[in-house]
Backbone atoms as SQL, in Angstrom:
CREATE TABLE atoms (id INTEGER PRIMARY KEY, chain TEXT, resi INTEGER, resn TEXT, atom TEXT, x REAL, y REAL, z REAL);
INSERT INTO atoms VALUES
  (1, 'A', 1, 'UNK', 'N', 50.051, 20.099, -2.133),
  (2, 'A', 1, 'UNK', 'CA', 49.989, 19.120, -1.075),
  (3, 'A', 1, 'UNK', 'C', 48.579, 18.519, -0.908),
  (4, 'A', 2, 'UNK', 'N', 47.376, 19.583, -0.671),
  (5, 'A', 2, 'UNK', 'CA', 46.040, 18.993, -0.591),
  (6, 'A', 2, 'UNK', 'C', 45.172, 17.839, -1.906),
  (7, 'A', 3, 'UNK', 'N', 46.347, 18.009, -3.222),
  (8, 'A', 3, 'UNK', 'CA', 45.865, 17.235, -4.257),
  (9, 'A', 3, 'UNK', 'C', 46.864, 16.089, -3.869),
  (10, 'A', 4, 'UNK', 'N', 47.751, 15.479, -3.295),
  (11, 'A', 4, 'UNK', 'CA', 48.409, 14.327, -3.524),
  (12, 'A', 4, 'UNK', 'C', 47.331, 13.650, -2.051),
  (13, 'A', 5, 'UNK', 'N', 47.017, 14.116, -1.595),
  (14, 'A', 5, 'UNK', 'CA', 46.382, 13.476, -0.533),
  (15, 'A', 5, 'UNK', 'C', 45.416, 12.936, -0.626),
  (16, 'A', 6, 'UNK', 'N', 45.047, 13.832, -1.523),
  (17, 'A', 6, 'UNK', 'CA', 43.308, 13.345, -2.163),
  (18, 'A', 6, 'UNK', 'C', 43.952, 11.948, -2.946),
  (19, 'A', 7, 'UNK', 'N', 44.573, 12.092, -3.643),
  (20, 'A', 7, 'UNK', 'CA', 45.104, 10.845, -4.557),
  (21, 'A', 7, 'UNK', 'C', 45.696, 9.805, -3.872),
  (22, 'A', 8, 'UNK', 'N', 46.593, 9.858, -2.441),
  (23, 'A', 8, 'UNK', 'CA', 46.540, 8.583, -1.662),
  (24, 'A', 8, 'UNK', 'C', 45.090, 8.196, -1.060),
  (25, 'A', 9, 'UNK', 'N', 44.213, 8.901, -0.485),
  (26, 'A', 9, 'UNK', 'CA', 43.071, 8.517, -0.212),
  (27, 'A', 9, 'UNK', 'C', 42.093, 7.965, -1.471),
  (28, 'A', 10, 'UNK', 'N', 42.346, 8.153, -2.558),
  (29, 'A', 10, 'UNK', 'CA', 41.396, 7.116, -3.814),
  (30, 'A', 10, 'UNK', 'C', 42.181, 6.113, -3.881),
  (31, 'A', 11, 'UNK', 'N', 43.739, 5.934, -4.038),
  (32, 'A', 11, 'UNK', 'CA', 44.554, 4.709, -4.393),
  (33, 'A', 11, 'UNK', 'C', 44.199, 4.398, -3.258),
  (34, 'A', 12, 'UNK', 'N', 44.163, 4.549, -1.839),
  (35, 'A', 12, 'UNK', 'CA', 43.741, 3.327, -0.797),
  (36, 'A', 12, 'UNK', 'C', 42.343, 2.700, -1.189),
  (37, 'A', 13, 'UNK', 'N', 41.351, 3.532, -1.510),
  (38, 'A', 13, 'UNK', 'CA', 39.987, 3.045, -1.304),
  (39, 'A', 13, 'UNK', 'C', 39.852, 2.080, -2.837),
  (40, 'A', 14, 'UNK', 'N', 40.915, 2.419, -3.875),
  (41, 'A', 14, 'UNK', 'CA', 40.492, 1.562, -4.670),
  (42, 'A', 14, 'UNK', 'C', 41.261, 0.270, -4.312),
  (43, 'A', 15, 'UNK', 'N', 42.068, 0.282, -3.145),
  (44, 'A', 15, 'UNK', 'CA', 43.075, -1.394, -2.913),
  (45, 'A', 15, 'UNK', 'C', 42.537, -1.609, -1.926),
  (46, 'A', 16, 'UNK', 'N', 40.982, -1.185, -1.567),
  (47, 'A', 16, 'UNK', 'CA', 40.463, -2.128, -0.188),
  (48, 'A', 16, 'UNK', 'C', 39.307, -3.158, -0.734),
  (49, 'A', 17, 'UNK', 'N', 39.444, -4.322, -0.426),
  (50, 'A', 17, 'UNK', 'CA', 38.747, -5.358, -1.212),
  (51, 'A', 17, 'UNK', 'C', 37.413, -4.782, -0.796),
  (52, 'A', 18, 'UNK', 'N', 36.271, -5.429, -2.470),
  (53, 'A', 18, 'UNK', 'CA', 35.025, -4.868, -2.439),
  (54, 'A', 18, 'UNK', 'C', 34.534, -6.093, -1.540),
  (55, 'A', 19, 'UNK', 'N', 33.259, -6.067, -0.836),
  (56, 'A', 19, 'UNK', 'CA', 32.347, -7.043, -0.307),
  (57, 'A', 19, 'UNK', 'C', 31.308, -6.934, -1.158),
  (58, 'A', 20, 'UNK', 'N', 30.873, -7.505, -1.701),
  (59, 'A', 20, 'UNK', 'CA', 29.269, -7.207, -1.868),
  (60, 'A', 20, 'UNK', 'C', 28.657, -7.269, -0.946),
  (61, 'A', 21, 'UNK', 'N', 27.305, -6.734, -0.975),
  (62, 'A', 21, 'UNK', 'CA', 25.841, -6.751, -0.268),
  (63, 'A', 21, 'UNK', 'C', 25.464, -7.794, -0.312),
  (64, 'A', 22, 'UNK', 'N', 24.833, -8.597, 0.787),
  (65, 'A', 22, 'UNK', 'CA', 24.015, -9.401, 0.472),
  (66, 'A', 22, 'UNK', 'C', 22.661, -9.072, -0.384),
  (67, 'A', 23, 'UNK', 'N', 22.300, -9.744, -1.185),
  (68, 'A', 23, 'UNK', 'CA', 21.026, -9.519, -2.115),
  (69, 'A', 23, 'UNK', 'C', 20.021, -10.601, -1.950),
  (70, 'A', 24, 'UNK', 'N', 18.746, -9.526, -1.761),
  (71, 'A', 24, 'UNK', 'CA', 17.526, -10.568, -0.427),
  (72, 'A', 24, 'UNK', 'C', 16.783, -10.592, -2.078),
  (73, 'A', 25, 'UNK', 'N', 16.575, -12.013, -1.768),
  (74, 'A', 25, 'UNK', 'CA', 15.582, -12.625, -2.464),
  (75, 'A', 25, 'UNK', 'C', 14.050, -11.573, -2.755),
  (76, 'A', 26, 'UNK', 'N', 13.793, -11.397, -3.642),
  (77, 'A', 26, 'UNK', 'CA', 12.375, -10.920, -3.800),
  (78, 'A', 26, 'UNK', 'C', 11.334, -11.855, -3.221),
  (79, 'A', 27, 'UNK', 'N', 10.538, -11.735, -2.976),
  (80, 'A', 27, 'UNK', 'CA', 9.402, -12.080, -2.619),
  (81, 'A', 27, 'UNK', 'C', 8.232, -12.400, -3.519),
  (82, 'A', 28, 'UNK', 'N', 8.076, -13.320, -3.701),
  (83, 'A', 28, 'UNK', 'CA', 6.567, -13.434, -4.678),
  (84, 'A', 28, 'UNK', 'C', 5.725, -12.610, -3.958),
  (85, 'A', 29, 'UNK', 'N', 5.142, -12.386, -6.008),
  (86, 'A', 29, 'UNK', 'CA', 3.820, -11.488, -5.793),
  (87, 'A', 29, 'UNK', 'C', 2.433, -12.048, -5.222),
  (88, 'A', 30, 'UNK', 'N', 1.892, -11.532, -4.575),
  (89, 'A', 30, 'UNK', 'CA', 0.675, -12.011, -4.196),
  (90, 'A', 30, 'UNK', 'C', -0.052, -12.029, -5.475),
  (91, 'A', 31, 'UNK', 'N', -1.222, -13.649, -5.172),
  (92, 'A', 31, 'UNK', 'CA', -2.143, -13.496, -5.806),
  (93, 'A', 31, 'UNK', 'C', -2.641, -12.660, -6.977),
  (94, 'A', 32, 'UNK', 'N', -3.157, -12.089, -7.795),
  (95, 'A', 32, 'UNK', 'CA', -4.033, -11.379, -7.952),
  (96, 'A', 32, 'UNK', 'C', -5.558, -11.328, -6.850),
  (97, 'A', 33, 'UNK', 'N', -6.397, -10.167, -6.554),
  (98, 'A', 33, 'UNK', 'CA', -6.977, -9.931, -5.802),
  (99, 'A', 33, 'UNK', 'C', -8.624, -9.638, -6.921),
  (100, 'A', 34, 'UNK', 'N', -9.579, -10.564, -6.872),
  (101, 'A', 34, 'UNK', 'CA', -10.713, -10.594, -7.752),
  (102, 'A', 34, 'UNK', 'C', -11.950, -10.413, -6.551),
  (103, 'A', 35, 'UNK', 'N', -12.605, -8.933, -6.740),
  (104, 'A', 35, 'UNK', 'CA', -13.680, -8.868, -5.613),
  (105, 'A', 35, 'UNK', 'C', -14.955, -8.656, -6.942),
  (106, 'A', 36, 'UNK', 'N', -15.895, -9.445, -6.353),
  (107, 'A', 36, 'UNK', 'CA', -16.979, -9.780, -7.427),
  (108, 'A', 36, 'UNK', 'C', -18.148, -8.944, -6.559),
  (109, 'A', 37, 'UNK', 'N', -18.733, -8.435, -7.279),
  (110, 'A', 37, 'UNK', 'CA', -20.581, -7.952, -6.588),
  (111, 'A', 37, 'UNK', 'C', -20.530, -6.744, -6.087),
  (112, 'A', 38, 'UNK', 'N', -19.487, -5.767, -5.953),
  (113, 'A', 38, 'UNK', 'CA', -19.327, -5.096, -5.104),
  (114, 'A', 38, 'UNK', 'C', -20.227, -4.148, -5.328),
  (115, 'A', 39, 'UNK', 'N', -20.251, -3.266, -4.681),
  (116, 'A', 39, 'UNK', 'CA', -21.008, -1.266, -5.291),
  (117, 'A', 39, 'UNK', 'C', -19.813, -0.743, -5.411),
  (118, 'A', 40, 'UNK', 'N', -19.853, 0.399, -6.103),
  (119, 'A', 40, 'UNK', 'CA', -18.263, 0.875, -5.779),
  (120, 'A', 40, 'UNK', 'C', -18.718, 2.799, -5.753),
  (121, 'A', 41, 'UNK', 'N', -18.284, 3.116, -4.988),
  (122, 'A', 41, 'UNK', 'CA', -18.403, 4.633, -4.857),
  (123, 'A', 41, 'UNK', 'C', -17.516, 5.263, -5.951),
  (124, 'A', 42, 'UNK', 'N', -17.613, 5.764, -6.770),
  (125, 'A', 42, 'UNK', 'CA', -16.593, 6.253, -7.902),
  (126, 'A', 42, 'UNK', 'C', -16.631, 8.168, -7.118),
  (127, 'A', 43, 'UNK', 'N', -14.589, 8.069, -6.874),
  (128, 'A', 43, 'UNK', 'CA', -14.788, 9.201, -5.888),
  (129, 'A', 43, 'UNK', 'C', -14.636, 10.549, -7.260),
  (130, 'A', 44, 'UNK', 'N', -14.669, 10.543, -8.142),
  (131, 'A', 44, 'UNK', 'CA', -14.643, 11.351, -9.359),
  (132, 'A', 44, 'UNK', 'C', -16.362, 11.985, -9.492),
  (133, 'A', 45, 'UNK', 'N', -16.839, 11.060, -9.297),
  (134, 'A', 45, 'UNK', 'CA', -18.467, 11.613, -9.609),
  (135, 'A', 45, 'UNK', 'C', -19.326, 11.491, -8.826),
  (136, 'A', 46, 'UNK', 'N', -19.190, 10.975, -7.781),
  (137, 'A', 46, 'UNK', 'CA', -19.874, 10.517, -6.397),
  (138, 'A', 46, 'UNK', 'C', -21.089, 9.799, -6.185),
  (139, 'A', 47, 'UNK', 'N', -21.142, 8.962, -7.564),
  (140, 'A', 47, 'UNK', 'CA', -21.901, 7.962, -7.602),
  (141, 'A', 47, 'UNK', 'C', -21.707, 6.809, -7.169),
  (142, 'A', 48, 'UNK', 'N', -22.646, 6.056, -6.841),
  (143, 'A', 48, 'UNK', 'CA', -22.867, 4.628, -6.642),
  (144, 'A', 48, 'UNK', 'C', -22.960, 3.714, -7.687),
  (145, 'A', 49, 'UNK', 'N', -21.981, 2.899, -7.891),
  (146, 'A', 49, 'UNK', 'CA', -22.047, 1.739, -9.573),
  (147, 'A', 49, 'UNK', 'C', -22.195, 0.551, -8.885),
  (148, 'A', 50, 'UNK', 'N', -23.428, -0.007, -8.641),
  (149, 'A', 50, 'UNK', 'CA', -23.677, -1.179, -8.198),
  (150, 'A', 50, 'UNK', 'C', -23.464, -2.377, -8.781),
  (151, 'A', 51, 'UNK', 'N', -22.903, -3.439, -8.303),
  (152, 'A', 51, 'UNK', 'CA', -22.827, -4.886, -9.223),
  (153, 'A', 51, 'UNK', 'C', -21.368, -4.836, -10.048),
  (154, 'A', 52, 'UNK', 'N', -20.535, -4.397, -9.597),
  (155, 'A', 52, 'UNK', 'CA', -19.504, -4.169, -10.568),
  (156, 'A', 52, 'UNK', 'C', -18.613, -5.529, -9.697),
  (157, 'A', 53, 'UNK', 'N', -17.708, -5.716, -10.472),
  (158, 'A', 53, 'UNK', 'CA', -16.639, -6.728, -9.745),
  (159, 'A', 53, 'UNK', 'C', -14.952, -6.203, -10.034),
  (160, 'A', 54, 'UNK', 'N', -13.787, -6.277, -9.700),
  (161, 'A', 54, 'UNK', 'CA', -12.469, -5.269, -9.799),
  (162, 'A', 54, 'UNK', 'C', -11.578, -6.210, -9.515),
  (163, 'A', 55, 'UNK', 'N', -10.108, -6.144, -10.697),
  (164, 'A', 55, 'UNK', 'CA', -9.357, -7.129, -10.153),
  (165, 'A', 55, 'UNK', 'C', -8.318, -5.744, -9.284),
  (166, 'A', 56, 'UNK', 'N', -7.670, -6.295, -8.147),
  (167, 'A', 56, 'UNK', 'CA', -6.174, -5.840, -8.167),
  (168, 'A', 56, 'UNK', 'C', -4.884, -6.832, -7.940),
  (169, 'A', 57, 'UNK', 'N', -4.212, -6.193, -8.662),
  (170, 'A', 57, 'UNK', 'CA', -2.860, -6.480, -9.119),
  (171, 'A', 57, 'UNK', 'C', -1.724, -5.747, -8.477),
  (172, 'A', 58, 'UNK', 'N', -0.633, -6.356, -7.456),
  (173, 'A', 58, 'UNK', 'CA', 0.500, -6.080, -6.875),
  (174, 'A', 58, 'UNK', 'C', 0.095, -4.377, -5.857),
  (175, 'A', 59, 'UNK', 'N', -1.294, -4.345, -5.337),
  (176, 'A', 59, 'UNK', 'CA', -1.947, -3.609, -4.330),
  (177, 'A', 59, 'UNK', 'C', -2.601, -2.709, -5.182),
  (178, 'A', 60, 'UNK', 'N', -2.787, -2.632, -6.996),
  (179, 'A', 60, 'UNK', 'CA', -3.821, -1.384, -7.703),
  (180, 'A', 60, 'UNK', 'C', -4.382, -2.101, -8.532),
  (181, 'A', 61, 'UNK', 'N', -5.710, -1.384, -8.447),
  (182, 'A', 61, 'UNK', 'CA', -7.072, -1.769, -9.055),
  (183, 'A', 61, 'UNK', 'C', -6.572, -1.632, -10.482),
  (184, 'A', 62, 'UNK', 'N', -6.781, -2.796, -11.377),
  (185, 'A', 62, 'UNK', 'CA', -6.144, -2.822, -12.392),
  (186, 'A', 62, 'UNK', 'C', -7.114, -2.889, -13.677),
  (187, 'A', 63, 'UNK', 'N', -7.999, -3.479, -13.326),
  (188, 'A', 63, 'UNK', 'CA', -9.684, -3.415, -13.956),
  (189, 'A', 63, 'UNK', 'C', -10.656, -3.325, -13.375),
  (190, 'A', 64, 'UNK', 'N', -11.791, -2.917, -13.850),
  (191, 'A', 64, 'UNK', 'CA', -13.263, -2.622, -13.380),
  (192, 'A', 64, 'UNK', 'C', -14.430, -3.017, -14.714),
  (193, 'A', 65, 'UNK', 'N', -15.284, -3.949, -13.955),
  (194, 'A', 65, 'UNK', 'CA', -16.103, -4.264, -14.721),
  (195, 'A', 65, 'UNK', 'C', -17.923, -4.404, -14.456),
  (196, 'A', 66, 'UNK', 'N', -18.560, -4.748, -14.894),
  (197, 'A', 66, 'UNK', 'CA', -19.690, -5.138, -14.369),
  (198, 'A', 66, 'UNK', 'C', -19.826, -6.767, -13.941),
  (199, 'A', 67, 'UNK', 'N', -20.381, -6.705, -12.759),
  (200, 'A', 67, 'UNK', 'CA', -20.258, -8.093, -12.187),
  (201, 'A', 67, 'UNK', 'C', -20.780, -9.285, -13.140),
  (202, 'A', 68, 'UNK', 'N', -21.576, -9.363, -13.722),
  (203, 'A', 68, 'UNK', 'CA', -22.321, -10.095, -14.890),
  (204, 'A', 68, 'UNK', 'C', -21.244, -10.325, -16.119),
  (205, 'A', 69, 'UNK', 'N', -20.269, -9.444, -16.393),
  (206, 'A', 69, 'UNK', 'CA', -19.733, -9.587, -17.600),
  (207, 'A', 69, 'UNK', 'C', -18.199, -9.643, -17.159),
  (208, 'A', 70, 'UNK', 'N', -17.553, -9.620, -16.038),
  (209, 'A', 70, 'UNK', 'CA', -16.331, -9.380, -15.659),
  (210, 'A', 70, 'UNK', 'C', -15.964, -10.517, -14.603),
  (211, 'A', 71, 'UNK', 'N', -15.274, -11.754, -15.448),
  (212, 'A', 71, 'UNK', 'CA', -14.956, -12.941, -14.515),
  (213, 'A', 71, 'UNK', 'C', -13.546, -13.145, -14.084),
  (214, 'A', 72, 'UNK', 'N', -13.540, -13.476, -12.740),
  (215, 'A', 72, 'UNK', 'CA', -11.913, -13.958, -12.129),
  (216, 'A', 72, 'UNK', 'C', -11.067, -15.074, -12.829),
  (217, 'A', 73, 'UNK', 'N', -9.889, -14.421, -12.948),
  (218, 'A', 73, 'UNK', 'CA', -8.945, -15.300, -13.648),
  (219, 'A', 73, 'UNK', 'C', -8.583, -16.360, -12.882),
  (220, 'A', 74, 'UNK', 'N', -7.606, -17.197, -13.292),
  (221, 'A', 74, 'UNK', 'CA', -7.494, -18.699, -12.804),
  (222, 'A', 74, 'UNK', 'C', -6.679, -18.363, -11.631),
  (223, 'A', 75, 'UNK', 'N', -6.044, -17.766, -11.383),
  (224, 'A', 75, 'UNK', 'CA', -5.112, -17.354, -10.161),
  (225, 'A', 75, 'UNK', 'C', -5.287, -16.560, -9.308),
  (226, 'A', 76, 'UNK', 'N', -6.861, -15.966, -9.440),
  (227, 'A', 76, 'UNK', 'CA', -6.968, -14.773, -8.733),
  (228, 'A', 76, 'UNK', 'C', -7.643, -15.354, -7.424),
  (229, 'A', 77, 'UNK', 'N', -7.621, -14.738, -6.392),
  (230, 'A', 77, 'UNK', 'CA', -8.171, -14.789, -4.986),
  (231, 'A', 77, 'UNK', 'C', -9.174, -14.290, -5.350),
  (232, 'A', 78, 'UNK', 'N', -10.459, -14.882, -4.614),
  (233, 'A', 78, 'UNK', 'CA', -12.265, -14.351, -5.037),
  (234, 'A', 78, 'UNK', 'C', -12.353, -13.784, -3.832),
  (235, 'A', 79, 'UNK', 'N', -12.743, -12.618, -3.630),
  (236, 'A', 79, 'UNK', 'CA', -13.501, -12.303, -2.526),
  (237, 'A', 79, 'UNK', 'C', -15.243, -11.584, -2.739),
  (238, 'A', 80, 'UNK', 'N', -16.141, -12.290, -2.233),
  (239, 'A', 80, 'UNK', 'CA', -17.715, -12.168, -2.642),
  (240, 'A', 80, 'UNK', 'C', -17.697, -10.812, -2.034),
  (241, 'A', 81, 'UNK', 'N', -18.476, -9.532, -3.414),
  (242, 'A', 81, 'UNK', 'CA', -18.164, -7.924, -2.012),
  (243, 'A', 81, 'UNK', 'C', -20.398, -7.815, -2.286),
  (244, 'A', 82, 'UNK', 'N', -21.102, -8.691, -2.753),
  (245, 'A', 82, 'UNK', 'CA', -22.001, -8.561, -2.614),
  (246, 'A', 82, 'UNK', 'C', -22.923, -7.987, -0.874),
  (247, 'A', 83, 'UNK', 'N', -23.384, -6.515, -1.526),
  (248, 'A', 83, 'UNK', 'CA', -23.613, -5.742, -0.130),
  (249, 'A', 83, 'UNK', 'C', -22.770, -4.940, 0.051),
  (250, 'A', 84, 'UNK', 'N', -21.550, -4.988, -0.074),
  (251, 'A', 84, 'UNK', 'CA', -20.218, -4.015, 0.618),
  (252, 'A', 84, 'UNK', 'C', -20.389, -2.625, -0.461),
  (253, 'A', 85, 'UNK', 'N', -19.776, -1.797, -0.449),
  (254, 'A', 85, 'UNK', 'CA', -19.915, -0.575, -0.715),
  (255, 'A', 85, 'UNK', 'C', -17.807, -0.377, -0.708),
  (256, 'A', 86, 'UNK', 'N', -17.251, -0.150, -1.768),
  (257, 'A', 86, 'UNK', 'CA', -15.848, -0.125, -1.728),
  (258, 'A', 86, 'UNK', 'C', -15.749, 1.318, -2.011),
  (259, 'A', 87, 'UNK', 'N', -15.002, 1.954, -1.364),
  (260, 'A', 87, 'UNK', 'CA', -14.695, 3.482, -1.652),
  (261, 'A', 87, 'UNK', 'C', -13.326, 3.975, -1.319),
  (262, 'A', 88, 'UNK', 'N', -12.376, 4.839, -2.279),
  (263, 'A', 88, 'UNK', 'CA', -11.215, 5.315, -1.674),
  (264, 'A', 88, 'UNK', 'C', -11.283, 5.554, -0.556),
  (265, 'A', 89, 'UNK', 'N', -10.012, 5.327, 0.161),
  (266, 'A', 89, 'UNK', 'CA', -9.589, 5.710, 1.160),
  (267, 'A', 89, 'UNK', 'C', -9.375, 7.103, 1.511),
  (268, 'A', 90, 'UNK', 'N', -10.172, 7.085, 2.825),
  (269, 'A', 90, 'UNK', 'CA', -10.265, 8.739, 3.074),
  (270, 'A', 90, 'UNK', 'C', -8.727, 9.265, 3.926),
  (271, 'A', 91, 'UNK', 'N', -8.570, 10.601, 4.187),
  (272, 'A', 91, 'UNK', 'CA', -7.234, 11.308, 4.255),
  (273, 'A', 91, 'UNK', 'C', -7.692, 12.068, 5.412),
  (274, 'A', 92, 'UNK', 'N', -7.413, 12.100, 6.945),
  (275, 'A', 92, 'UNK', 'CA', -7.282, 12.755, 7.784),
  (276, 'A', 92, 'UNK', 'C', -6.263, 13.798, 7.921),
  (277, 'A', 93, 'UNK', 'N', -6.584, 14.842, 7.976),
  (278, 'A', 93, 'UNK', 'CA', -5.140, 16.255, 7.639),
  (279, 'A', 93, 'UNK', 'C', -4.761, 16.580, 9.461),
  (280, 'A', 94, 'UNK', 'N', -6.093, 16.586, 9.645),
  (281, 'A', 94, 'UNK', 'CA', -5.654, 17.061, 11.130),
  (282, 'A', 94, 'UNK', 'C', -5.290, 16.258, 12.474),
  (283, 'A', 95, 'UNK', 'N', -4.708, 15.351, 11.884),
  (284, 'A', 95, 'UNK', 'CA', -5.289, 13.840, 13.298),
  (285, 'A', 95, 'UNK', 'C', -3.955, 14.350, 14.684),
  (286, 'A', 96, 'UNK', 'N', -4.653, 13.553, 15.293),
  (287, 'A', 96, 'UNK', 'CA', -3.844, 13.785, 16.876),
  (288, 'A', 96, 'UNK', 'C', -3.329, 12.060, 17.217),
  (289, 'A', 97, 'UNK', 'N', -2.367, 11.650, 16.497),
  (290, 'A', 97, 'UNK', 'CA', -1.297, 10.060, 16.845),
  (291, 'A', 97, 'UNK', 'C', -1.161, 10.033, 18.412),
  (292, 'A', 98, 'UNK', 'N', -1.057, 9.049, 18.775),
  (293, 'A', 98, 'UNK', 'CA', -0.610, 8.855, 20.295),
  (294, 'A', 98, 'UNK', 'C', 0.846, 9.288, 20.394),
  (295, 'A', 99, 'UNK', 'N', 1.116, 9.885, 21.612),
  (296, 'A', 99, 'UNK', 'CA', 2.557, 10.155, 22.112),
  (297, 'A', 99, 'UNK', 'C', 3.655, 9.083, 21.359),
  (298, 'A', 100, 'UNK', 'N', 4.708, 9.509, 21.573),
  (299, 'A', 100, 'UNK', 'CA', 5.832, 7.928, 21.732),
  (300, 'A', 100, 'UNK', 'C', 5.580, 7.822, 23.845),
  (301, 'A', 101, 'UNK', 'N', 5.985, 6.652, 24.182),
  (302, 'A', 101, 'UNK', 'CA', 5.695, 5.922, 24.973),
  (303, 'A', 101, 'UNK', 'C', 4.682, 5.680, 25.690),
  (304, 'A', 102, 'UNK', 'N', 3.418, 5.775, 24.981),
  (305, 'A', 102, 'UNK', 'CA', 2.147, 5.674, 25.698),
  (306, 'A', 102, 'UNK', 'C', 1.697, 3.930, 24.905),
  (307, 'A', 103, 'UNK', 'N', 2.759, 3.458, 24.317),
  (308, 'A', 103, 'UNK', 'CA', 2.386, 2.418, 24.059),
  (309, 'A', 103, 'UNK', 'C', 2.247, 1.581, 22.841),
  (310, 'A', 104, 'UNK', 'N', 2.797, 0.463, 22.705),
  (311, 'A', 104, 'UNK', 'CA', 2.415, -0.136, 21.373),
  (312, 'A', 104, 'UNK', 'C', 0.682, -0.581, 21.186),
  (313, 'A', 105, 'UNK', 'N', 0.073, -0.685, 22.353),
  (314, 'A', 105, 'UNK', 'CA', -0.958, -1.513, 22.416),
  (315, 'A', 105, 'UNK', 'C', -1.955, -0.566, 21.808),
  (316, 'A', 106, 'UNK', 'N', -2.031, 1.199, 22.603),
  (317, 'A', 106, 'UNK', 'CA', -2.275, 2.225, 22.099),
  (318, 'A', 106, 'UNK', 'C', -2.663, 2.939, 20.986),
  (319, 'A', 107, 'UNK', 'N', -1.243, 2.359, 20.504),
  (320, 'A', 107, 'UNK', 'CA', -1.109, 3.291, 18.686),
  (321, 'A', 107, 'UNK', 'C', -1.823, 2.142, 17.797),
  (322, 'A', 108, 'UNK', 'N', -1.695, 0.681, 18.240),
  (323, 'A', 108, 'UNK', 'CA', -2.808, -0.212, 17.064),
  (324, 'A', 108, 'UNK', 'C', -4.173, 0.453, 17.455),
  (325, 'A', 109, 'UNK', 'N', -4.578, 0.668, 18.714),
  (326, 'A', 109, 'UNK', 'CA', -5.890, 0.878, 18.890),
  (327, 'A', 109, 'UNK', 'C', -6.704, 2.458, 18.425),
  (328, 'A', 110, 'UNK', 'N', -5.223, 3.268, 17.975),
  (329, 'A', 110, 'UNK', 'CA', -6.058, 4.649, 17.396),
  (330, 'A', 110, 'UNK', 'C', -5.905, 4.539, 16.246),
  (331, 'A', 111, 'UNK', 'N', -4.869, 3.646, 15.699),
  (332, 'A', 111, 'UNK', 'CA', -5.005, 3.234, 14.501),
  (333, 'A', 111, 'UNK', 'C', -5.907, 2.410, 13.600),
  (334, 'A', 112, 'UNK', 'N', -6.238, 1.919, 14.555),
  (335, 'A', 112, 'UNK', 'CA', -7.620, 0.764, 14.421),
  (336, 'A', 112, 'UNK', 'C', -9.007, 1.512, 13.878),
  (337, 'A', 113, 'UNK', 'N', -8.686, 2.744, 15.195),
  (338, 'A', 113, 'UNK', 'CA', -10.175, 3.247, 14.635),
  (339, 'A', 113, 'UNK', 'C', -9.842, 4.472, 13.729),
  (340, 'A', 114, 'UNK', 'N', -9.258, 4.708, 13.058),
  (341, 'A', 114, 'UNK', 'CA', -9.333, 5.993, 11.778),
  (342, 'A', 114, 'UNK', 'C', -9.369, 4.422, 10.650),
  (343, 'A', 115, 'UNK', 'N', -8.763, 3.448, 10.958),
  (344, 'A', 115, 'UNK', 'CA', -9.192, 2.366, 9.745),
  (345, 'A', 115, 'UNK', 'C', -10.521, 2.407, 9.775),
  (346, 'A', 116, 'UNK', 'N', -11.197, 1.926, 10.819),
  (347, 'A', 116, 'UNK', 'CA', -12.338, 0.578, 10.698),
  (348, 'A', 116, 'UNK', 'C', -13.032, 2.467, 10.265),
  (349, 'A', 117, 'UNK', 'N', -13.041, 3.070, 10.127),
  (350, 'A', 117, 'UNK', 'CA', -13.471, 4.811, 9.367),
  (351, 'A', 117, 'UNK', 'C', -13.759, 5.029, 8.264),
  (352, 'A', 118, 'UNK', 'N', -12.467, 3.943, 7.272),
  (353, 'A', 118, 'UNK', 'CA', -12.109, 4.119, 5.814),
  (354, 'A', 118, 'UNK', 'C', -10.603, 5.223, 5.535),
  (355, 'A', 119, 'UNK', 'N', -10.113, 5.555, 6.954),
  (356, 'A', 119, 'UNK', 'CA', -9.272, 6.617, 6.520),
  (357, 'A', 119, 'UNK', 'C', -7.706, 5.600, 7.260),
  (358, 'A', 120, 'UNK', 'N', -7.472, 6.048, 5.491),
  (359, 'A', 120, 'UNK', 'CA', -6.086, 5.304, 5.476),
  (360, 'A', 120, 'UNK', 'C', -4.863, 6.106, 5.673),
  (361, 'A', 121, 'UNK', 'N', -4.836, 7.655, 5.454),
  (362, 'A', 121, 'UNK', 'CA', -3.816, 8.352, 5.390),
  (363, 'A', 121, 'UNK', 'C', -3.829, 9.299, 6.639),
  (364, 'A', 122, 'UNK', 'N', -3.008, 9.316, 7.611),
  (365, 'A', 122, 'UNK', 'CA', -3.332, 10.195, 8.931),
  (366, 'A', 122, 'UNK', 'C', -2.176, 11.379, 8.618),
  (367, 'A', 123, 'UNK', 'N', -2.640, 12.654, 8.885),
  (368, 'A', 123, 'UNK', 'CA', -1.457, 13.774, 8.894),
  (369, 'A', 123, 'UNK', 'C', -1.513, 14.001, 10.145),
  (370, 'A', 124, 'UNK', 'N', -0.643, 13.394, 11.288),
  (371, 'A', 124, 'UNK', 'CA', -0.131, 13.981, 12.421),
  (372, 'A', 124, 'UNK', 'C', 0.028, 15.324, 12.726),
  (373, 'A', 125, 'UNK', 'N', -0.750, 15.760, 13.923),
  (374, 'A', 125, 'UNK', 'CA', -0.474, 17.616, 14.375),
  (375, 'A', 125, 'UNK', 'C', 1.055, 17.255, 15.540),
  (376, 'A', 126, 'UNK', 'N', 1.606, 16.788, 15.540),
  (377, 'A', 126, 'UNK', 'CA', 2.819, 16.308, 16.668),
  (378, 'A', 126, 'UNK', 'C', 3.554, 17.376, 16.141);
């Protein structure tokens, strides 16, 4: 008895018309991203490589060069990092997030400051 049942329940589901999904358009890729002059903290050796310039591509650093010898392609967005200092993003393990209902205005503003920090990754103690 429990196997013919199973078998009216597939013959129904295969005679119920399919719908498809709607299917969302992709989105163009941004730009390429070309920062010229920069310093760059290399977090492997913890040096300073001054004058270098870096493309990224679809949000990862895809080349690295010296600023003198490493030029932006025809499509790339320039951003001048002469002076700036670029370094991975640092990783907070222990952070303390705002409540839930203390606010949307709140959570941009503690979020704001572990950014404007360099620290991109927060591990919530909640």
């Amino acid at each position: 008895m429990p196997n013919s049942f199973i078998l009216i329940a597939l013959l129904s589901l295969a005679s119920a018309p399919v719908v498809p999904a709607p299917v969302a358009k992709p989105s163009p890729a941004p730009a390429p991203l070309f920062v010229r002059g920069v310093t760059i903290l290399d977090a492997q050796t913890g040096h300073l490589e001054p004058f270098r310039s870096l493309r990224v591509v679809e949000g990862l650093v895809s080349e690295v060069g010296s600023a003198a010898d490493f030029h932006p392609g025809e499509d790339d967005t320039i951003l001048e990092g002469y002076g700036a200092i670029l370094s991975p993003g640092l990783a907070e393990m222990h952070g303390h997030l705002p409540n839930e209902g203390e606010g949307v205005d709140y959570e941009k503003d503690v979020m704001f400051l572990y950014l404007s920090q360099g620290i991109t990754t927060v591990r919530g103690m909640l």
